[in-house]
Kinemage of the C-alpha trace (Angstrom):
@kinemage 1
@onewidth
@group {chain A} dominant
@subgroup {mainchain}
@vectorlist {calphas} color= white
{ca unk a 1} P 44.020 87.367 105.406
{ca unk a 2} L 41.469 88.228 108.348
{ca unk a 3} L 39.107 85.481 107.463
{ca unk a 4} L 42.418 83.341 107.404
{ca unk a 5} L 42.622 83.629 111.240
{ca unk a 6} L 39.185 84.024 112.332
{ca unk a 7} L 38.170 80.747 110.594
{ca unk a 8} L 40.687 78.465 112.112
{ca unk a 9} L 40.307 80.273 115.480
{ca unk a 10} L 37.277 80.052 115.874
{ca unk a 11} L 37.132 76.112 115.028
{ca unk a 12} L 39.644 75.399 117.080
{ca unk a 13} L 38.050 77.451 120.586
{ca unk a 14} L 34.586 75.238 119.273
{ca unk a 15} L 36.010 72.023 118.610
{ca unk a 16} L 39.683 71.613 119.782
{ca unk a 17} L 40.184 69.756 116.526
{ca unk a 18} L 43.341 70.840 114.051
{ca unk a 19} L 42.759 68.875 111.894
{ca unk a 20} L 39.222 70.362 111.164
{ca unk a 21} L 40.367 73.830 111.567
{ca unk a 22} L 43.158 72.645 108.906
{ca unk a 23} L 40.039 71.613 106.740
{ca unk a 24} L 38.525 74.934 106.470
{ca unk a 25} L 41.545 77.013 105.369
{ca unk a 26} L 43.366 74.275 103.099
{ca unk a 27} L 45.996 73.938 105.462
{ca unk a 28} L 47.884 70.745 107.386
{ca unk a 29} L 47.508 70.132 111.036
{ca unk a 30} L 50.951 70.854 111.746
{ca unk a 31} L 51.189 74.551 110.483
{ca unk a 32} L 47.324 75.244 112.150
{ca unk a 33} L 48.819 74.142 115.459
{ca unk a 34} L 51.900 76.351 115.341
{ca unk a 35} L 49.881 79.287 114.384
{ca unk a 36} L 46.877 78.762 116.223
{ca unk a 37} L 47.508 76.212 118.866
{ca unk a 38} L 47.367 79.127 121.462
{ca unk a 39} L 43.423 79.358 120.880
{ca unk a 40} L 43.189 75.901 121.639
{ca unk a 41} L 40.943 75.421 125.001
{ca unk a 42} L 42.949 74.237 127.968
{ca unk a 43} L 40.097 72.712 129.882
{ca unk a 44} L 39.007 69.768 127.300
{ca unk a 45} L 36.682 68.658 129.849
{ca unk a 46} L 34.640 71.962 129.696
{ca unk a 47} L 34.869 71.654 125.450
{ca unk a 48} L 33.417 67.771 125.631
{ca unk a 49} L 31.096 69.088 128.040
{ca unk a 50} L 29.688 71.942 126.345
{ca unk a 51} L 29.650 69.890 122.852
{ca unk a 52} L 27.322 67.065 124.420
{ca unk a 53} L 25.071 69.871 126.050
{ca unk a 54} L 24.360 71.373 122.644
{ca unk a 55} L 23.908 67.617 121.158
{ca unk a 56} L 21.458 66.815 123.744
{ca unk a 57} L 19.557 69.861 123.872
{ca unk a 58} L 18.916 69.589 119.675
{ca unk a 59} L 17.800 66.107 120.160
Protein backbone atom coordinates (compact mmCIF):
# COMPACT_ATOMS: atom_id res chain seq x y z
CA UNK A 1 0.00 0.00 0.00
CA UNK A 2 3.11 2.44 0.54
CA UNK A 3 4.03 2.51 -3.07
CA UNK A 4 0.18 3.22 -3.51
CA UNK A 5 0.70 6.74 -2.02
CA UNK A 6 4.14 7.58 -2.81
CA UNK A 7 3.50 7.05 -6.56
CA UNK A 8 0.55 9.28 -6.99
CA UNK A 9 2.14 11.83 -4.59
CA UNK A 10 4.86 12.24 -5.94
CA UNK A 11 3.30 12.78 -9.62
CA UNK A 12 1.06 14.98 -8.55
CA UNK A 13 3.86 17.56 -6.41
CA UNK A 14 5.92 17.03 -10.16
CA UNK A 15 3.26 17.52 -12.51
CA UNK A 16 -0.04 18.81 -10.95
CA UNK A 17 -1.73 16.39 -13.31
CA UNK A 18 -4.55 13.73 -11.79
CA UNK A 19 -5.13 12.36 -14.37
CA UNK A 20 -1.46 11.12 -14.82
CA UNK A 21 -1.07 10.34 -11.25
CA UNK A 22 -4.48 8.28 -11.88
CA UNK A 23 -2.39 6.55 -14.74
CA UNK A 24 0.24 5.15 -12.62
CA UNK A 25 -1.84 3.45 -9.90
CA UNK A 26 -4.92 2.27 -12.16
CA UNK A 27 -7.07 4.64 -10.62
CA UNK A 28 -9.74 7.56 -11.96
CA UNK A 29 -9.07 11.20 -11.54
CA UNK A 30 -11.80 11.67 -9.25
CA UNK A 31 -10.75 9.23 -6.38
CA UNK A 32 -6.72 10.51 -6.92
CA UNK A 33 -7.99 14.01 -6.23
CA UNK A 34 -9.93 13.19 -3.07
CA UNK A 35 -7.10 11.27 -1.71
CA UNK A 36 -4.30 13.14 -2.87
CA UNK A 37 -5.46 16.49 -3.98
CA UNK A 38 -3.78 17.94 -0.77
CA UNK A 39 -0.21 17.26 -2.42
CA UNK A 40 -1.24 19.15 -5.24
CA UNK A 41 1.13 22.44 -5.58
CA UNK A 42 -0.69 25.66 -4.85
CA UNK A 43 1.59 27.94 -6.78
CA UNK A 44 1.01 26.50 -10.54
CA UNK A 45 3.08 29.24 -11.70
CA UNK A 46 6.21 27.95 -9.79
CA UNK A 47 5.22 24.06 -11.24
CA UNK A 48 5.03 25.53 -15.11
CA UNK A 49 8.03 27.32 -14.24
CA UNK A 50 10.16 24.73 -12.91
CA UNK A 51 8.85 22.14 -15.74
CA UNK A 52 10.09 24.55 -18.66
CA UNK A 53 13.48 25.09 -16.73
CA UNK A 54 14.19 21.37 -16.77
CA UNK A 55 12.89 21.24 -20.62
CA UNK A 56 15.19 23.91 -21.56
CA UNK A 57 18.14 22.97 -19.73
CA UNK A 58 17.96 19.11 -21.50
CA UNK A 59 17.67 20.73 -24.80
Amino acid sequence: MALLDVLPTHILKQTGSYEQASYAIQDTPDVVQQRYGRFLPQDKAALAAKILNQVWQAA
